[in-house]
Structure formats: structure tokens, C-alpha cells
C-alpha positions as CSV (number, residue, x, y, z in Angstrom):
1,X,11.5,42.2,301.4
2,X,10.7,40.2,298.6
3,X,7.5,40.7,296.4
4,X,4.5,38.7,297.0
5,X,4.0,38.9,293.1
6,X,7.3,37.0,293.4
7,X,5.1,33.9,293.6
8,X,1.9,33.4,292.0
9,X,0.7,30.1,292.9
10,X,-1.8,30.0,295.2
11,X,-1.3,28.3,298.3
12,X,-1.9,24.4,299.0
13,X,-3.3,23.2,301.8
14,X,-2.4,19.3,303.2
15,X,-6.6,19.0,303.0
16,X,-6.6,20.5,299.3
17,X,-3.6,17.2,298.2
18,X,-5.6,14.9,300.1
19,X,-8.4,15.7,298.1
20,X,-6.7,15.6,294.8
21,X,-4.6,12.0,296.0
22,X,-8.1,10.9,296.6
23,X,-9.3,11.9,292.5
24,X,-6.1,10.7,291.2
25,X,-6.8,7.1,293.4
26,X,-10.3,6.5,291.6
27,X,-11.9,5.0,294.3
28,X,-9.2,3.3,295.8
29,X,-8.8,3.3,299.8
30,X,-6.3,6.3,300.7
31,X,-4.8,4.4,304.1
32,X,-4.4,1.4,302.8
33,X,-3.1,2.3,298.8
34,X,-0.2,4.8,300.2
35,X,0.0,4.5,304.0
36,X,2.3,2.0,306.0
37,X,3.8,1.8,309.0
38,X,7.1,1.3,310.6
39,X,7.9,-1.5,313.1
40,X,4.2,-2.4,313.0
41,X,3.2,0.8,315.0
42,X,4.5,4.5,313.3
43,X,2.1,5.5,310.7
44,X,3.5,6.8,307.2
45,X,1.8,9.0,304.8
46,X,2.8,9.7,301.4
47,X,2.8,13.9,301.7
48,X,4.0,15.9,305.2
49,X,4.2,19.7,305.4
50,X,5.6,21.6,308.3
51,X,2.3,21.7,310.1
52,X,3.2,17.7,310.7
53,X,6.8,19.1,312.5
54,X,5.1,22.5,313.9
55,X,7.6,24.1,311.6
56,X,10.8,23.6,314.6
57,X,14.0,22.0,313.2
58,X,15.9,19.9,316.2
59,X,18.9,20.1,314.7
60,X,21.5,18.5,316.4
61,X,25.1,18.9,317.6
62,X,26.7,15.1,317.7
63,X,30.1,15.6,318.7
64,X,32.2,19.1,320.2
65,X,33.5,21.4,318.0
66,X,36.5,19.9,316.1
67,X,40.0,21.3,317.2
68,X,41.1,21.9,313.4
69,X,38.4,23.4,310.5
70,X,39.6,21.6,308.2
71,X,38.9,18.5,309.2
72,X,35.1,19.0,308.4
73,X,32.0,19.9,310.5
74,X,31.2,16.4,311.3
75,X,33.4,13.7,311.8
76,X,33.3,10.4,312.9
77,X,36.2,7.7,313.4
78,X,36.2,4.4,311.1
79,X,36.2,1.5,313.1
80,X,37.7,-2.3,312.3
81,X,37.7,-5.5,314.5
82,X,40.2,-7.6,315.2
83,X,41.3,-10.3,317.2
84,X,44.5,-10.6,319.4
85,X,44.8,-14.7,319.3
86,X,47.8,-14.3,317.7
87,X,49.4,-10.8,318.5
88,X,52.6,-10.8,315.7
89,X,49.9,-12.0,312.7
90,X,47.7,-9.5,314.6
91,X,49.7,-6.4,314.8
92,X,50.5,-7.0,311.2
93,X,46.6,-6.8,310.5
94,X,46.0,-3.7,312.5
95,X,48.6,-1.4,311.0
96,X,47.7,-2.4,308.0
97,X,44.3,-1.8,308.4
98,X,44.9,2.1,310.3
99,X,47.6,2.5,306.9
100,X,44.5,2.0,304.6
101,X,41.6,4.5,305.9
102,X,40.8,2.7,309.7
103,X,41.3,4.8,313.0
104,X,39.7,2.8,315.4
105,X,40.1,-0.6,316.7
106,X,37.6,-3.2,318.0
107,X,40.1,-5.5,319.7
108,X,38.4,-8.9,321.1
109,X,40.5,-9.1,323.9
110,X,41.2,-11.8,326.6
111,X,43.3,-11.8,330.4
112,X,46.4,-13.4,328.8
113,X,46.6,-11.0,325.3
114,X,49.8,-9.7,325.0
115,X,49.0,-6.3,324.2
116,X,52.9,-5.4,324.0
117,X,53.5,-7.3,320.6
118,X,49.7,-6.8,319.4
119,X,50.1,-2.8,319.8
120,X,53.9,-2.7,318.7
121,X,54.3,1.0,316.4
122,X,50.5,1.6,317.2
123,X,50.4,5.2,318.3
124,X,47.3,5.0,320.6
125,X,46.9,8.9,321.1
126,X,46.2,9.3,317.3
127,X,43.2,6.7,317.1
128,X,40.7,5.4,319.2
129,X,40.2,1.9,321.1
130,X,37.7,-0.3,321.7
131,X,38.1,-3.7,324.1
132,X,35.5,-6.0,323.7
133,X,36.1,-8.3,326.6
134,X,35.7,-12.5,325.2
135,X,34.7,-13.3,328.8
136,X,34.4,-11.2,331.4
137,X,36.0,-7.7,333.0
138,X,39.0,-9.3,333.5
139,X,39.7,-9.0,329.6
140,X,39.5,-5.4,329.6
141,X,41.4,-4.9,332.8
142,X,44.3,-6.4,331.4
143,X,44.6,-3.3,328.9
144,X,44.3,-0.7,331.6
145,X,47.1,-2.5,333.3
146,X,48.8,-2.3,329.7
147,X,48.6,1.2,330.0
148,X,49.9,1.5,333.1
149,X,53.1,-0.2,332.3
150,X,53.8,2.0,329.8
151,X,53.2,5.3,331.1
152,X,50.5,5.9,328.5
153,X,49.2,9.2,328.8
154,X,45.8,9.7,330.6
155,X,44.6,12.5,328.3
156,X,45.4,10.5,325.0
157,X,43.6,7.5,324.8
158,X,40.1,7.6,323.6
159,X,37.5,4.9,323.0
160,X,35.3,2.3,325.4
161,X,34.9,-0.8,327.0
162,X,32.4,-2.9,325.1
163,X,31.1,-4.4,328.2
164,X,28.0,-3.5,330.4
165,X,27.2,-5.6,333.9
166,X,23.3,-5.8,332.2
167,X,24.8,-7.2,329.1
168,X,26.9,-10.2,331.2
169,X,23.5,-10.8,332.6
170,X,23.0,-12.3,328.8
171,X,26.2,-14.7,329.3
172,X,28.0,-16.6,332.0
173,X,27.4,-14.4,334.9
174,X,23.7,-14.1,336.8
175,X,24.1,-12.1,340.0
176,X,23.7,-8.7,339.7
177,X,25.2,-7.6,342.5
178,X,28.5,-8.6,341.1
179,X,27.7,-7.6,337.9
180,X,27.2,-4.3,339.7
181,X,30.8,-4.5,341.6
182,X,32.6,-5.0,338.8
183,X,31.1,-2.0,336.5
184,X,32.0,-0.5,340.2
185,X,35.8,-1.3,339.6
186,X,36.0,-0.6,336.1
187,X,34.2,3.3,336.6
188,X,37.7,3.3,339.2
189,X,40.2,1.9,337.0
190,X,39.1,4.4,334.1
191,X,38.9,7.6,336.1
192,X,42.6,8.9,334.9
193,X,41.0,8.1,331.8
194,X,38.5,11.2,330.5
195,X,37.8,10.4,327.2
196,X,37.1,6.4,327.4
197,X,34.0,5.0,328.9
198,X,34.4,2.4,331.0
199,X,30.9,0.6,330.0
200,X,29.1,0.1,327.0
201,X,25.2,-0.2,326.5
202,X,25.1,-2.9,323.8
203,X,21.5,-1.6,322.5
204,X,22.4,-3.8,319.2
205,X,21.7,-7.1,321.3
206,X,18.1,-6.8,320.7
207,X,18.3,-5.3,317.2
208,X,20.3,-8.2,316.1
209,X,17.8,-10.8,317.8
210,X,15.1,-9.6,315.8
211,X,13.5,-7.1,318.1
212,X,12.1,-3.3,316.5
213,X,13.8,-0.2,316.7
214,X,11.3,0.6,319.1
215,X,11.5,-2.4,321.2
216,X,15.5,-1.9,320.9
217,X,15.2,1.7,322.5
218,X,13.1,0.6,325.3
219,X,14.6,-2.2,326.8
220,X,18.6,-0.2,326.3
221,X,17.7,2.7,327.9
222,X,16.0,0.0,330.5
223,X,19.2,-0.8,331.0
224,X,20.9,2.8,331.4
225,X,18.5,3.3,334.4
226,X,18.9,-0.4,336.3
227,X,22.3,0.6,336.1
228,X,22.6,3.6,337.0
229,X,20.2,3.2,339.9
230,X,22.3,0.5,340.8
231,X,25.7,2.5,340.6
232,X,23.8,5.7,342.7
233,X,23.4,2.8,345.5
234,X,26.9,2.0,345.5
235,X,28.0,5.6,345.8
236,X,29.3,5.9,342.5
237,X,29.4,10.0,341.5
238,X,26.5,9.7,338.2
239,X,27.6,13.1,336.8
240,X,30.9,12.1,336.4
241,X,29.7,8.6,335.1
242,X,26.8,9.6,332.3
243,X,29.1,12.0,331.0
244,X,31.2,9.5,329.3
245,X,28.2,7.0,328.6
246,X,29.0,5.3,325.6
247,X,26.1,3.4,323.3
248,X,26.1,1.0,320.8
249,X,23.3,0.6,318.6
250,X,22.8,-1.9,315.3
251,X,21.6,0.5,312.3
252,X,19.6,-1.5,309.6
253,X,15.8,-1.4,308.0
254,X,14.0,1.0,307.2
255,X,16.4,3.7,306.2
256,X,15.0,6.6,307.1
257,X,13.3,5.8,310.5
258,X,17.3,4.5,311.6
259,X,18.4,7.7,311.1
260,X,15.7,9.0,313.5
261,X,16.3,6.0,315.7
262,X,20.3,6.6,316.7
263,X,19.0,10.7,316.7
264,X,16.5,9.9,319.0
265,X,18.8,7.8,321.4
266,X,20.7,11.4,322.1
267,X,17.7,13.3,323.0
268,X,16.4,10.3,325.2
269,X,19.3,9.7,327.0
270,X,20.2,13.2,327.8
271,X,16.5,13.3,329.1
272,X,17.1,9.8,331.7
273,X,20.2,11.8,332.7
274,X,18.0,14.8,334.0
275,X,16.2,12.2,335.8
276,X,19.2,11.3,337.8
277,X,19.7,14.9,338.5
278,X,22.2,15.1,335.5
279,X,23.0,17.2,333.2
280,X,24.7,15.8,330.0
281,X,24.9,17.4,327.0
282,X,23.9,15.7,323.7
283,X,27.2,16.0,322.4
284,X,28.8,14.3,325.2
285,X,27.2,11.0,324.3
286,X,29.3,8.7,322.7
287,X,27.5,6.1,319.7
288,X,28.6,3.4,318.0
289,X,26.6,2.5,315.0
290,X,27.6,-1.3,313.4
291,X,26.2,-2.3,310.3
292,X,23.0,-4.8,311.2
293,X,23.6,-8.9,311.3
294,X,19.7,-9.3,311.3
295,X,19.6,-7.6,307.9
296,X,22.6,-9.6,306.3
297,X,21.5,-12.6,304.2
298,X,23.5,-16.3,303.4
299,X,21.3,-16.4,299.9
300,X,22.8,-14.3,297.4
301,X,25.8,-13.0,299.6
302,X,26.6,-10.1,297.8
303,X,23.6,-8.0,298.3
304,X,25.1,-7.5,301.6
305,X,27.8,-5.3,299.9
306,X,24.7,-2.8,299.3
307,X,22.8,-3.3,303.0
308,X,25.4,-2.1,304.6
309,X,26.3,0.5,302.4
310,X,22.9,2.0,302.5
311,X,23.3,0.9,306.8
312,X,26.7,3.2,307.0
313,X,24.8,6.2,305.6
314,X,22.3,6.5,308.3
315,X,24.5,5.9,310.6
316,X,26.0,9.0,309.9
317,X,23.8,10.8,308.9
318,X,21.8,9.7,312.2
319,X,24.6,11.1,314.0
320,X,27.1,8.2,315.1
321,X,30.7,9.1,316.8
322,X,31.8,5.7,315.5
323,X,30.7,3.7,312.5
324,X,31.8,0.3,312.4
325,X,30.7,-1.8,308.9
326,X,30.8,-5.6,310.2
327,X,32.1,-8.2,307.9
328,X,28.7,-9.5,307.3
329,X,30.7,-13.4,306.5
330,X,32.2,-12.7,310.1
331,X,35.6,-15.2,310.7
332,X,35.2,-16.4,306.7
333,X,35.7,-13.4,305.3
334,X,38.2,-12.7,302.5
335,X,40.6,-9.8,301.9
336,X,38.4,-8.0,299.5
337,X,35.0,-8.2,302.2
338,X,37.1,-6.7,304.9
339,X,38.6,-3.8,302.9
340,X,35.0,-3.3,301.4
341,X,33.6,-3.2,305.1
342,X,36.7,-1.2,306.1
343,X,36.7,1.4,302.5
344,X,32.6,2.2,303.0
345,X,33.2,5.0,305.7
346,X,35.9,5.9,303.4
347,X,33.9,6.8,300.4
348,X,30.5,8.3,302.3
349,X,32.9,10.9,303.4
350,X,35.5,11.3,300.7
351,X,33.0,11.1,297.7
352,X,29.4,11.3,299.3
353,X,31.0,15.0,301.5
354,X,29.1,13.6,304.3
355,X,31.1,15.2,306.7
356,X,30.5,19.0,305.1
357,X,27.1,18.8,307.4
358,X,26.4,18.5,311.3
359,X,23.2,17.6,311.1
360,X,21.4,17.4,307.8
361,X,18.7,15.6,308.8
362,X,17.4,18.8,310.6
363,X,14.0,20.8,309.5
364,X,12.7,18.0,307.2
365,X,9.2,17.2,308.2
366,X,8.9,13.6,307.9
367,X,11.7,13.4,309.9
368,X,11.2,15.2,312.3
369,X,7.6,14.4,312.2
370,X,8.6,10.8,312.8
371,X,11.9,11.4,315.1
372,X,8.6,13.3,317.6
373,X,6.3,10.3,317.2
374,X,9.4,8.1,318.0
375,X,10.6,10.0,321.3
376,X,6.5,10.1,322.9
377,X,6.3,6.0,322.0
378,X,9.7,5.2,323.9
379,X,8.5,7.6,326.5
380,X,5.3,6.0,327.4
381,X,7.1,2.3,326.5
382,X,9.9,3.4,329.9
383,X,7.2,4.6,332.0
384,X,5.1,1.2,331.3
385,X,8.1,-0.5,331.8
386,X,9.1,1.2,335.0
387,X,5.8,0.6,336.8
388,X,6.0,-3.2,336.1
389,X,9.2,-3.3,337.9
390,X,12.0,-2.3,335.1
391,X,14.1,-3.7,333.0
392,X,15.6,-6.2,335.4
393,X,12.4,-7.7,336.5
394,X,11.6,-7.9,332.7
395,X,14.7,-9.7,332.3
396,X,14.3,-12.5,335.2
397,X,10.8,-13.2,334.3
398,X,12.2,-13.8,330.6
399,X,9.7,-11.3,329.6
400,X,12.8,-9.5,327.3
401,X,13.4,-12.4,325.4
402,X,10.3,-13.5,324.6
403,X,9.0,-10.0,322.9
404,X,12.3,-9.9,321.4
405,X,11.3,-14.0,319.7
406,X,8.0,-12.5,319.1
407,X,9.2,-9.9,317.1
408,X,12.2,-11.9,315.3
409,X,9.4,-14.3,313.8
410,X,6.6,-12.1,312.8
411,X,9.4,-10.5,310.5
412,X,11.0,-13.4,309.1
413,X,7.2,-14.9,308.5
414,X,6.6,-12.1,306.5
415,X,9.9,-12.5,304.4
416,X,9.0,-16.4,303.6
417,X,5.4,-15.4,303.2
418,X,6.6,-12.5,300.5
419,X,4.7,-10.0,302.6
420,X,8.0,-8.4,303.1
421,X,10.8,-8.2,300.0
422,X,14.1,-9.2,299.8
423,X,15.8,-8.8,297.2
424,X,18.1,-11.8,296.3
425,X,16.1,-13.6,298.7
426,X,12.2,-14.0,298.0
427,X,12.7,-11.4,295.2
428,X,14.9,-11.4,291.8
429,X,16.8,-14.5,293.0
430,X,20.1,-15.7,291.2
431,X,19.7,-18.2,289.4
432,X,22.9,-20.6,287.2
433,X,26.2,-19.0,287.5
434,X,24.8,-15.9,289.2
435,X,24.1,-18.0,292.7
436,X,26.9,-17.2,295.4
437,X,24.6,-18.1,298.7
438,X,27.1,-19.0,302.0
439,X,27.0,-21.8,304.2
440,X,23.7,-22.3,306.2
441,X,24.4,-22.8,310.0
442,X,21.2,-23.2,312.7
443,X,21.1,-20.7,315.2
444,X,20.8,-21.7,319.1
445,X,20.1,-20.0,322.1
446,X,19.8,-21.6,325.5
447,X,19.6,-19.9,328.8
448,X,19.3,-16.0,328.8
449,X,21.0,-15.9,325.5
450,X,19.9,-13.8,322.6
451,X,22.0,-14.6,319.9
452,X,22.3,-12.7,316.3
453,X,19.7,-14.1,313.7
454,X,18.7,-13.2,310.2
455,X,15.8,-12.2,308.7
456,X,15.8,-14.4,306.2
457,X,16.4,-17.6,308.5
458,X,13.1,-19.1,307.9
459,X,13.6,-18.9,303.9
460,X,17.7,-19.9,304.5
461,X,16.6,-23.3,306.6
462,X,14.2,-24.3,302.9
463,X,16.8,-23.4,300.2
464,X,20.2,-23.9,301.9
465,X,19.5,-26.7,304.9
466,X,20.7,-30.5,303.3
């Protein structure tokens, strides 16, 4: 037992700093000197103790128990995109790219890829795939049939679809009852399949519009339960279904509440499931976390580097199963900004140790004061939501997008209003030799699209626009 004498100080109550941070202030107003909030709603103070987390640590297990030790407590596969326009050029691309620290593939895929000459020497049970279909299911089916040919075998390949019948809602196709049918055929056409998910929540959609963390959370787990409520109708077997749910979420600003963000998807999700008379395991949820477009800017391009340096951490320390740093310059970008993107997984785990830790984040008490406030918010936000008809309703009455525009301008008025900094941007801009801004191009949506924007746009349209 250790010796009280062991520590002399007296005890300090969160009342007896308050007082003292209110001496030290001379006058000036507590709230408004040193508290903020996040996404316009979480209050943050300056000073937390474990009364603010009741002293419980939800500490987290993102993934199963790795099959080998020494492959680290936490792992999580580093992801790169590529096209398969032109399968020799492209095959050349993505073994160089697995050869150099990548062991998962984003493939944009289309009905008439030739996946024979795009995956030539690619050993498929040693990494993990991703198709993101260019236009509709079709795309993706054309890989399962790939498989098929060759006899690939079922227990090997790992990964998802990058397609969900809410998301097509967003393009080309409006009824949802085919929407519906085709998730139906793709849940079929994956079943030999146990470890790829045949549909992807694309929770990122909003988060690269412009919308909240918050607002983000809400309306994607809206779209978990239109769906699943619509698969339950259709007969499809939900246990079976939620257990390889896959998620893909958009980590930018602020850093810390992200973190709580992607933990806070887990712990939601595996709470919807129970809902639906499921039970699914935290660990059993598959996340993708990308690197944010709404945070990247075209004025002083390499500040980027840093945003989605600082984006990568939290998606892993957040808990992602996949961490996928976008090349912020998108089809322009040069050798040296895809190996960056492609090298920044490499060095948070190589030189950072980030995978020495399951779940670090655990037992600190903003964090987990603010990953509680989080969870009670989204719950009250799907219950709302629910009463008013869901997320589909929401959808058709256009009532998504327009929060979603709401939010995207209040934030990128406050950046051109220097309410909210920037750096490279509205603060310490390059000036002479220094200035390396990209191409300005004007964003436009029509229909039920929500395209990517920028915070900075509004600022971008002044300085760039000729």
C-alpha cells in the first residue's frame, strides 16, 4: 500500500481551478476567454478531471486479435487508389505502389475493366480490395465474376464494395426499390465471400459537402437503418448482413473531436444493430478513414502535406481498419504527392509506434468526456430524425442537402470573414516566390448531388478566379 505521506499536496478541486482561472483572468469573462465549441454545439473547457468522464475508460477493441504478435497490437492496412482505364500502365502502378509500403487497393472500376491484365502477379490473398464502382453495381459485379473465373479462394479475399443503394440515390439512379434489389444481389453474390462487405456506407459524402461531424453521423447511420429496414423487407438474413458492414467516414477538423467521431461510429452502430435484433461486435465493424477534401486548400498547396498528416493520425488513433490519405491534387498529382499520400501511414507506424497501442485514446477525460456528449447528441439527432419519417423522407424533401449547404457556408463565411484561421489561406499567406496556389475550378451540383467542396472556396473564388 503506498504511504499517504507519499504525497503532500493537498487535493484540488475542479471548483478550487475555477476560482484561481477566474483571479488569473482579472476580470475577464471565463466562457467566453477559454471556452469554445465544436461544430457549433459541444462545449469545450480549458480544464476536465475524471468527475467530467465518471472516472470509466471505454477503451476499445477495433479489429480481432492479430494471428501473429509480432505484427503489433493494432494494425490497420494502407490504402491507395487507382484507376483501371488502362490495365498494362495500371498494373505497372499497383505493384509498384504494394512494393513501396501500400496493401490495399481502391480500384475505380467499370463493366468492361479487364481485371486479368490490371491484377497480373497481384497476390489478392495477401492484401485487401476495394471496388469503387464509376457507375453503377454492374462495375463491381464484373470483379466477383473475375473471381469466379479464376477459382479465387473464398476465404482469401478481403476488402468492400464502395457502393451503397442510399448513396446511388445521390447519382443516376432514383427508385429505391431498385436501389434495394441490387444491394439484394450483391449481399448474394458476396456470400462465399466472409471477409468482404458487399456495401459500403459512404458517411464522407456529407463531410466532404461541408456538413459537421455531427450532422455526418446522423444522416449515415440514417442510412444504415433505411437500409437495413429495407433489406429485413426483402428477406435478407440482417445478422449475417451487419456483421460485415463496412463504413467509410472523411477524418478532418478539429483533431481531437475526429478521433472521438470514427470512435463513436463503432459504439453507435453496434447499438442500431441491437435494434435490429443484432448482435455485432465493435470489432466486427469495418472503417475506412480518407484524409478530408473539405479541409484541403488550392492557396498555398503545400499546407495540405501537413492536414493530412495531422488527418492520418486520428484516423488511427480513432480506430480506422483502413486509412486511405487522398491525393489532395486528385488526377494532377505528381510522383512525389502520391508517394507522400502513400509514405504517411508508413511513417505514423514505423516512426510514430502507433501500432504498439489498441486503443490509446482510452481513460482520458476530455475524450471521453466529449466521445459521451457526442454519442447522447447523435442519439437524440436519430430519434428526431426517425419520427419525421427517416432519412429517406429527409432525402426526397431535399431536407439533407440543404442542412448539409447550410453548414458548408456558415464555415467557409467564417474562413473569408477570418473568424476561423487558415493558415496559408486567410493567415501567414505566401507571398513572391513562396506562392504555389493550384488551379481554381467552380464547384456545381445539380439534382440530388452533393459534390466535394472546400472550406476555403469562398476566399479561392477572390484570389484565384480570373
Amino acid at each position: 500500500m503506498t504511504n499517504p505521506d507519499f504525497f503532500p499536496f493537498q487535493a484540488t478541486s475542479k471548483s478550487d481551478w475555477r476560482k484561481q482561472i477566474e483571479k488569473d483572468l482579472k476580470g475577464k469573462n471565463f466562457e467566453e476567454t477559454l471556452e469554445s465549441k465544436v461544430w457549433s454545439t459541444i462545449k469545450q473547457s480549458p480544464y476536465y478531471d475524471s468527475s467530467d468522464s465518471q472516472g470509466i475508460a471505454t477503451q476499445l477493441r477495433f479489429h480481432p486479435e492479430p494471428e501473429l504478435s509480432v505484427l503489433g497490437s493494432r494494425i490497420w492496412a494502407n490504402a491507395v487508389e487507382v484507376s483501371s482505364s488502362s490495365p498494362k500502365a495500371n498494373n505497372a502502378t499497383i505493384l509498384y505502389q504494394l512494393q513501396n509500403g501500400a496493401d490495399a487497393l481502391i480500384i475505380h472500376a467499370s463493366e468492361s475493366t479487364n481485371w486479368s491484365i490490371l491484377l497480373k502477379e497481384v497476390q489478392l490473398e495477401y492484401i485487401s480490395v476495394y471496388i469503387l464502382p464509376e457507375k453503377s453495381v454492374r462495375d463491381a459485379i464484373s470483379f466477383l465474376n473475375y473471381l469466379e473465373q479464376v477459382n479465387f479462394p473464398s476465404g482469401k479475399l478481403k476488402g468492400a464494395i464502395l457502393w451503397s443503394p442510399t448513396g446511388s440515390l445521390f447519382e443516376e439512379e432514383r427508385d429505391w426499390t431498385k436501389a434495394l434489389k441490387d444491394a439484394h444481389s450483391l449481399i448474394e453474390k458476396t456470400k462465399p465471400y466472409p471477409n468482404f462487405s458487399p456495401i459500403t456506407f459512404d458517411f464522407s459524402r456529407y463531410a466532404n459537402a461541408g456538413a459537421t461531424g455531427l450532422t455526418e453521423v446522423e444522416y449515415g447511420l440514417g442510412e444504415i437503418i433505411e437500409t437495413a429496414s429495407g433489406l429485413k423487407m426483402q428477406g435478407v438474413e440482417l445478422q449475417e448482413w451487419f456483421s460485415k458492414i463496412c463504413i467509410h467516414t472523411a477524418v478532418g477538423e478539429p483533431h481531437f473531436p475526429e478521433m472521438v467521431k470514427l470512435k463513436a461510429i463503432r459504439i453507435l452502430t453496434s447499438e442500431l444493430a441491437e435494434k435490429f435484433d443484432v448482435n455485432l461486435g465493435i470489432e466486427q465493424i469495418q472503417v475506412i478513414a480518407s484524409s478530408s477534401l473539405w479541409t484541403k486548400s488550392l492557396i498555398d498547396k503545400n499546407n495540405n502535406f501537413i492536414r493530412q498528416t495531422y488527418e492520418g493520425l486520428a484516423g488511427i488513433l480513432g480506430g480506422c481498419n483502413v486509412l486511405w490519405v487522398r491525393k489532395w491534387d486528385g488526377d494532377e498529382s505528381d510522383a512525389l504527392n502520391s508517394r507522400i499520400a502513400r509514405n504517411v501511414s508508413s511513417v505514423l507506424k514505423e516512426e510514430s509506434y502507433l501500432d504498439k497501442v489498441m486503443d490509446p485514446m482510452a481513460g482520458s477525460f476530455y475524450l471521453e468526456s466529449l466521445q459521451k456528449e457526442f454519442i447522447e447528441l447523435i442519439q437524440a439527432a436519430i430519434s428526431k430524425l426517425e419520427q419525421e419519417g427517416g432519412w429517406l423522407s429527409h432525402f426526397q424533401s431535399k431536407a439533407v442537402h440543404e442542412r448539409v449547404k447550410s453548414e458548408r457556408l456558415a464555415a467557409q463565411e467564417k474562413v473569408k470573414e477570418n473568424q476561423l484561421s487558415k493558415v496559408g489561406v486567410n493567415r501567414y499567406q505566401a507571398s513572391g516566390k513562396l506562392i504555389n496556389n493550384l488551379a481554381f475550378q467552380p464547384i456545381q451540383e445539380s439534382g440530388y448531388e452533393l459534390k466535394p467542396s472546400r472550406e476555403t472556396y469562398l476566399i479561392e473564388q477572390e484570389i484565384l478566379k480570373k
